[in-house]
C-alpha positions as CSV (number, residue, x, y, z in Angstrom):
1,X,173.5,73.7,87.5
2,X,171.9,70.1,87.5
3,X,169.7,69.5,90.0
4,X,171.3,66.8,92.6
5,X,170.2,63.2,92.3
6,X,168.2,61.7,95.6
7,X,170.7,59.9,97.7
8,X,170.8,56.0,97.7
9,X,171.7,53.7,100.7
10,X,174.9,55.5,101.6
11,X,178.3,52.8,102.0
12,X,178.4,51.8,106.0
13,X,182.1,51.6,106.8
14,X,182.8,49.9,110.0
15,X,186.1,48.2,109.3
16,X,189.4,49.3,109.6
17,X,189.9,47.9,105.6
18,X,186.7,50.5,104.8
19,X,188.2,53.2,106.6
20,X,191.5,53.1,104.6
21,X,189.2,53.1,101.5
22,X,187.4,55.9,102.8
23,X,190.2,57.9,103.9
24,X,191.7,57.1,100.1
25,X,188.8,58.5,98.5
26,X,187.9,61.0,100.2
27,X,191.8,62.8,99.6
28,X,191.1,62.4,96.2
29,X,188.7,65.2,96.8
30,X,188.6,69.2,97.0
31,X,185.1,69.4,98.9
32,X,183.8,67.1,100.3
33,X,180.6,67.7,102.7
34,X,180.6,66.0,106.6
35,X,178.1,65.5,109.4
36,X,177.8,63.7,112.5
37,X,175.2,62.8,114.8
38,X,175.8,62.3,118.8
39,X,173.7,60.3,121.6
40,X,173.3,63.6,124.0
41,X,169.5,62.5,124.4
42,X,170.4,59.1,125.2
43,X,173.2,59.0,127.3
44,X,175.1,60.1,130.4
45,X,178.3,61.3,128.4
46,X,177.7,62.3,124.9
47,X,179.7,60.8,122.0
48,X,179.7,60.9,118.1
49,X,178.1,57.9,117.2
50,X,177.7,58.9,113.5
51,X,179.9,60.2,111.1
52,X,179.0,61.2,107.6
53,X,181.0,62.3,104.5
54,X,179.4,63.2,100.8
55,X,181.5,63.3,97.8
56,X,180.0,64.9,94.5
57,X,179.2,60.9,93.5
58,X,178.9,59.2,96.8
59,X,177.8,58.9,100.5
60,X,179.1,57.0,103.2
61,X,178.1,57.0,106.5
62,X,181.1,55.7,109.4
63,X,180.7,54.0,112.5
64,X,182.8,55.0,115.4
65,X,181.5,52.5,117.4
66,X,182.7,50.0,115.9
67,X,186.7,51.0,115.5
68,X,189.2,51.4,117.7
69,X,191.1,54.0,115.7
70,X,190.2,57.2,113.9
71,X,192.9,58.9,113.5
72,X,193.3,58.2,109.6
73,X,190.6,60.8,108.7
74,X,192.6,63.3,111.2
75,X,194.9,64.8,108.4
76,X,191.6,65.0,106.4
77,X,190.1,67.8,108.2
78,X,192.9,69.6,109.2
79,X,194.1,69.7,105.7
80,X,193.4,73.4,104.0
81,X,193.2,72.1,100.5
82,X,190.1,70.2,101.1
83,X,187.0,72.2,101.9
84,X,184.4,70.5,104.7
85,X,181.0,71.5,104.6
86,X,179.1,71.7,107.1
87,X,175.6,72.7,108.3
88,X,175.5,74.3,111.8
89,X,179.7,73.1,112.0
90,X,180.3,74.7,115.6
91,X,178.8,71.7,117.7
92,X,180.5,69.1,115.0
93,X,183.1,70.6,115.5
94,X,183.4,71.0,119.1
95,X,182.4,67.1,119.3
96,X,184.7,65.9,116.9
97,X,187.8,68.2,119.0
98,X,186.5,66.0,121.9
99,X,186.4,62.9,120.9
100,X,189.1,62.4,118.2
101,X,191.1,65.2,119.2
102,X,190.8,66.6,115.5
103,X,192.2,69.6,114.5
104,X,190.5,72.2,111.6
105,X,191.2,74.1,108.8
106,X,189.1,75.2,105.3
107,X,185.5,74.5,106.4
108,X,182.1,75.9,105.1
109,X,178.8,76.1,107.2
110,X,175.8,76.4,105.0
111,X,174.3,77.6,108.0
112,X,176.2,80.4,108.7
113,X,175.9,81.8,105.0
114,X,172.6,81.4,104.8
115,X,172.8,83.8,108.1
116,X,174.7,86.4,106.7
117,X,172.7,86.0,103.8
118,X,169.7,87.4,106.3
119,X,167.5,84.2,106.2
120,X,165.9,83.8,109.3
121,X,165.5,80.3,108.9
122,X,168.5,78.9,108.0
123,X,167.9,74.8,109.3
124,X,169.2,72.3,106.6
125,X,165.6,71.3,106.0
126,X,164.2,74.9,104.8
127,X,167.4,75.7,103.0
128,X,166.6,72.3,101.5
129,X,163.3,72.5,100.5
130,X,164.1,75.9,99.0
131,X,166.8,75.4,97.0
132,X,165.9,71.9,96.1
133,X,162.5,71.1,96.5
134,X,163.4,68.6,99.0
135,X,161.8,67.5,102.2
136,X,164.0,66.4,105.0
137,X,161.8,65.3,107.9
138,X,163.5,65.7,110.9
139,X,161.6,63.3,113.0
140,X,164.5,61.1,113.6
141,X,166.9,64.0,114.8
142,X,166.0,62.9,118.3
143,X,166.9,59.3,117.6
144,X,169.3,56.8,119.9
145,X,172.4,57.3,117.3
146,X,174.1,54.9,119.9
147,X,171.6,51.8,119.1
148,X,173.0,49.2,117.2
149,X,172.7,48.1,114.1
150,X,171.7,50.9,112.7
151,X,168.1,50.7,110.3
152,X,168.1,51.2,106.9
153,X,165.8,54.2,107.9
154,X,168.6,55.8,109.9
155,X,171.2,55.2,107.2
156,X,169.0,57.0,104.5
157,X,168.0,60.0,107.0
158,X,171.9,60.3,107.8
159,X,172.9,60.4,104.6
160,X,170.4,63.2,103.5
161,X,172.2,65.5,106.0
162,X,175.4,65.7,103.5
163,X,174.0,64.2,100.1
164,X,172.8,67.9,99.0
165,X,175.8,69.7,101.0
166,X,178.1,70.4,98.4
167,X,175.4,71.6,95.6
168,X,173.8,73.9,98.5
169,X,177.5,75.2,98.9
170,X,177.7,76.2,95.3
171,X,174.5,78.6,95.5
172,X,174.8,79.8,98.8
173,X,178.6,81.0,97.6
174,X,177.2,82.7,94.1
175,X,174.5,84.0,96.7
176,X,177.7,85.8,98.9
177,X,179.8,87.1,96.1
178,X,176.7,88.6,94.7
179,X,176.0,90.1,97.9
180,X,179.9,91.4,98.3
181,X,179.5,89.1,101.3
182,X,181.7,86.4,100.3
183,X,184.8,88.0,102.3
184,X,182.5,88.0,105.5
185,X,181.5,84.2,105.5
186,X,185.1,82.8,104.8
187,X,186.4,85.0,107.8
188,X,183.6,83.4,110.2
189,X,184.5,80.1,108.8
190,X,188.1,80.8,109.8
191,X,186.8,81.8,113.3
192,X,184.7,78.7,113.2
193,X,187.8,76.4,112.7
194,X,190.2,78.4,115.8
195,X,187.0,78.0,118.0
196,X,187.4,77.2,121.6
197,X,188.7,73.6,123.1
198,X,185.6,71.5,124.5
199,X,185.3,72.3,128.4
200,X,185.6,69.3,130.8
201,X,182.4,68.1,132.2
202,X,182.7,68.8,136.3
203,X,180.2,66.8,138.2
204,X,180.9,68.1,141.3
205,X,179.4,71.6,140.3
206,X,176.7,70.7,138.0
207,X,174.9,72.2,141.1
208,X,175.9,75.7,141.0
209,X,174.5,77.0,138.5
210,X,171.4,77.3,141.5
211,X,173.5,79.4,143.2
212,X,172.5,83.0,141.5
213,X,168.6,82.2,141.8
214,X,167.2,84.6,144.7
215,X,164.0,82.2,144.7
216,X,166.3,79.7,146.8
217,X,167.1,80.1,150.2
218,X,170.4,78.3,151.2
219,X,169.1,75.8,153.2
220,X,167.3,74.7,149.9
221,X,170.6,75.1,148.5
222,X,172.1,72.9,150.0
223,X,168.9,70.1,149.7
224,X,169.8,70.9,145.9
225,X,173.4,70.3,146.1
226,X,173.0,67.1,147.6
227,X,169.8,66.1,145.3
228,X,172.1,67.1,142.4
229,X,175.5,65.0,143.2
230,X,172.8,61.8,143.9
231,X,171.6,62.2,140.6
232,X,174.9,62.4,138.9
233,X,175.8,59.0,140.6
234,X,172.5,57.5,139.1
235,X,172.4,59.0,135.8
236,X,176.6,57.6,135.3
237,X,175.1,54.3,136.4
238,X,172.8,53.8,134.1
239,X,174.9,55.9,131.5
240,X,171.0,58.0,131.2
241,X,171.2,61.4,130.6
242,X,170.9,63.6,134.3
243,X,167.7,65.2,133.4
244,X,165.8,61.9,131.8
245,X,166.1,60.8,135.9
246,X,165.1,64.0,137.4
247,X,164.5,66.9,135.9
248,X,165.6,70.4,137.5
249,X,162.5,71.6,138.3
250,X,161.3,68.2,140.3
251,X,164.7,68.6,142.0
252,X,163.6,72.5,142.5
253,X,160.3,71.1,144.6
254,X,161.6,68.9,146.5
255,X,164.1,70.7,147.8
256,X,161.4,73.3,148.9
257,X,159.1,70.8,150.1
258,X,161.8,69.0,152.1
259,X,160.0,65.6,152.2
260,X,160.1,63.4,155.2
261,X,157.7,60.6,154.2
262,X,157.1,59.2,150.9
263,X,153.8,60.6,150.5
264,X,155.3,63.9,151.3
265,X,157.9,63.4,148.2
266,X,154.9,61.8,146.0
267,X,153.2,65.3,146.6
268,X,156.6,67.4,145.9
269,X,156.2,65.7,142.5
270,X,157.6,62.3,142.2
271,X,155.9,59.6,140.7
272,X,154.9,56.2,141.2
273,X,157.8,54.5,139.4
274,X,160.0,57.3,140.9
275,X,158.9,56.5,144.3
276,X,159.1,53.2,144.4
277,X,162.8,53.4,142.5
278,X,164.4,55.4,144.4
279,X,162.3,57.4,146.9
280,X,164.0,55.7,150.0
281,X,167.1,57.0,149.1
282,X,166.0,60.4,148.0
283,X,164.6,61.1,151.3
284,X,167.9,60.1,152.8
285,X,169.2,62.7,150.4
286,X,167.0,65.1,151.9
287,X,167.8,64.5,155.1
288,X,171.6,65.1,154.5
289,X,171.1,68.4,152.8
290,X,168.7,69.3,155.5
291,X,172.2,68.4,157.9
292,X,174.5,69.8,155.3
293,X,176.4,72.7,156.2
294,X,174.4,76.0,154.4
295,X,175.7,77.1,151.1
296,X,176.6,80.2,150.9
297,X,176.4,82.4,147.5
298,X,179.4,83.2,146.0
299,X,179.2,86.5,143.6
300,X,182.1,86.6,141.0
301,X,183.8,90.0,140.6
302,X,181.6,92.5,139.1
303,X,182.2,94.0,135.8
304,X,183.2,97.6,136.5
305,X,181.4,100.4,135.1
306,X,183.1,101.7,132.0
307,X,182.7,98.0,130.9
308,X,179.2,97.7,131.2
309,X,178.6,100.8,129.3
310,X,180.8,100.3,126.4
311,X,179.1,96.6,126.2
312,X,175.4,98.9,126.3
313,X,176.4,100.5,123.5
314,X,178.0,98.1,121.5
315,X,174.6,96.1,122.2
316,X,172.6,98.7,120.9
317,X,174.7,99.8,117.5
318,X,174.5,95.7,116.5
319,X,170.9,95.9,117.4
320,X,170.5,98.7,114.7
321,X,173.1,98.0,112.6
322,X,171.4,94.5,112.3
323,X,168.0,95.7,111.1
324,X,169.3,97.8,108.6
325,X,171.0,94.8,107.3
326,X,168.4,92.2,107.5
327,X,170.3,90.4,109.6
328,X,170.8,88.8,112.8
329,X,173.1,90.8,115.7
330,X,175.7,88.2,116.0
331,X,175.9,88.6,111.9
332,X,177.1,92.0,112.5
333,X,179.4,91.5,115.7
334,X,179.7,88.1,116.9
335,X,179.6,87.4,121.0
336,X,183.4,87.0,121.2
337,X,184.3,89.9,119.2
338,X,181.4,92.0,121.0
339,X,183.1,91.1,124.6
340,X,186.3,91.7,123.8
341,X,185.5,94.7,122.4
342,X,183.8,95.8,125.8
343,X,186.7,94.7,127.1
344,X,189.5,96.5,125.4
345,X,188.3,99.7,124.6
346,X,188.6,101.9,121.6
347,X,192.7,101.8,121.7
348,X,192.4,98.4,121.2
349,X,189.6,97.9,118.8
350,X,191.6,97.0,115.5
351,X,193.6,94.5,117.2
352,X,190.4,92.8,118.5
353,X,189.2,92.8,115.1
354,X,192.0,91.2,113.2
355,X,190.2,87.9,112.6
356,X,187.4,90.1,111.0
357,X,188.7,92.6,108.3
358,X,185.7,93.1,106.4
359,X,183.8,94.1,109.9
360,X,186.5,96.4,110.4
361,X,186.7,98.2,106.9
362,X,183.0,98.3,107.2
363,X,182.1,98.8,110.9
364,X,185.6,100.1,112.1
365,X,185.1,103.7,112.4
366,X,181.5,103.4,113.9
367,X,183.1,100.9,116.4
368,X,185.6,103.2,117.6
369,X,183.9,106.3,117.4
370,X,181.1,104.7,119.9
371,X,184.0,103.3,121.6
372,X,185.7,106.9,122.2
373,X,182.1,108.5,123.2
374,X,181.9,105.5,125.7
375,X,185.4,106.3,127.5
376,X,185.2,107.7,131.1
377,X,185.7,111.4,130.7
378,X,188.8,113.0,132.9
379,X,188.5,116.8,134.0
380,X,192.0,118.5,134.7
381,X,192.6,120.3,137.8
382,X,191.6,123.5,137.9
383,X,194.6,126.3,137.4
């Protein structure tokens, strides 16, 4: 195979005349590889701000920013006789389903083969760098993606994420079928594509993840509640991530040190700017939580026991099972499949392995033997 030419200055589409060009070309195409980048670091609701698509001959990189409707490139990625490539595609993915609503079918995540292929440094830049003898710096990963216009420094370091996509696709497949893995990654690309809808972002409880720590006596609770849903309001404001005005743990001391003065909240760990910002109203804050009715821990239903050890032992066997294999655990039984598993039990075990068939012709009958040895054991009455 040829070694892949460096990328150029990718094509910056940001009409609705360079989308329909886009779109055109991009059908005319059986692979074609796809990135995005989001603004997570930067803002108080994430959103793609980047979108980038390699063909074999060119880049582009699209602007969502600046068009009103996306729904063109829609049929693109839900269409199964074009292949996406991705690296890492479950968070493009899951981004992409929440902000355009797009539906998926046919993918490939260079990422995930190189998993099942047991490297345990599968990132874009070492697969790079391995395969290619490139170096992708990813200094600018970090970067405001929502900033505009974009730098000609930004364009080139987007378009590296895709340029050398499709060739890396090509080895990593020879790499599979030479393996007798190949079966393996196209059922975890299937998986990839039915994944889960995005969850809703709920303000209102961003809090209660506190709730389970025993270090936190309800009355700080309740500061923290309070601390929490004032943040929220600030952070939408001035559209800033939550933590980028307060992180958790400063939210942590204060509500322990229950400040009543502003040197007191100074000393719980604000500073300066802080203080002078927003300390006034921080200490009100307090105050209220410290009026607040308590809040009281709420403890989910427990798993019973019979769950808990069939989930042990499933554990364990994908512990070993993944050394012998050179692999990492979720390679052998992925989280889902693992849970439901626990879940089911070993009359159900096929059925919760139908969207894996090479796992179960190759793992089946350890799965339900370990399954059976896990079952609660009945004794008959005594004649």
């Amino acid at each position: 195979m040829m070694e892949p030419k460096p990328p150029g200055l990718p094509a910056l589409i940001e009409t609705d005349e360079g989308l329909a060009r886009l779109v055109r070309a991009l059908r005319r195409e059986t692979r074609i590889a796809v990135d995005t980048e989001s603004n997570s670091l930067h803002a108080y609701r994430e959103r793609v701000c980047l979108m980038q698509f390699s063909t074999a001959e060119s880049d582009y990189v699209l602007d969502p920013l600046a068009l009103d409707d996306l729904n063109p490139l829609g049929p693109i990625f839900a269409d199964p006789e074009i292949e996406k490539i991705f690296h890492a595609a479950e968070y493009d993915i899951l981004c992409l389903r929440r902000d355009f609503g797009y539906s998926f079918a046919n993918i490939f995540d260079t990422m995930q083969a190189g998993r099942i292929l047991g490297r345990k440094q599968a990132g874009l830049d070492r697969l790079l760098e391995d395969k290619f003898a490139v170096t992708h710096n990813k200094r600018l990963q970090k970067a405001d993606w929502g900033v505009r216009p974009l730098s000609r420094e930004l364009l080139l370091y987007a378009a590296l994420d895709t340029h050398y996509l499709i060739p890396l696709r090509n080895l990593l497949q020879a790499e599979l079928e030479e393996k007798d893995l190949w079966q393996l990654a196209q059922e975890d690309f299937a998986m990839a594509c039915a994944g889960a809808a995005p969850k809703p972002r709920l303000d209102s409880t961003a809090w209660s993840r506190f709730k389970m720590r025993r270090d936190l006596t309800p009355r700080e609770l309740s500061i923290i509640k309070e601390l929490m849903e004032w943040r929220e309001a600030i952070a939408s404001a001035l559209d800033r991530p939550p933590f980028k005005v307060v992180d958790d743990d400063r939210l942590v001391e204060i509500a322990r040190a229950k400040p009543g003065t502003l040197e007191e909240l100074g000393e719980a760990g604000f500073g300066p700017k802080q203080v002078d910002k927003w300390g006034r109203d921080v200490l009100q804050v307090v105050a209220a939580g410290l009026r607040a009715p308590l809040v009281h821990r709420t403890k989910g239903p427990s798993p019973n026991g019979a769950y808990l050890k069939r989930l042990d032992k499933l554990k364990l066997w994908r512990k070993k099972r993944a050394a012998a294999m050179e692999v990492e655990s979720d390679v052998v039984l992925p989280r889902t499949l693992l849970l439901a598993l626990a879940e089911a039990g070993p009359g159900e075990a096929e059925a919760v392995m139908r969207p894996s068939p090479w796992r179960w012709q190759h793992f089946g009958g350890e799965i339900s033997e370990l399954l059976r040895a896990a079952a609660p054991q009945t004794t008959g009455a005594p004649g």
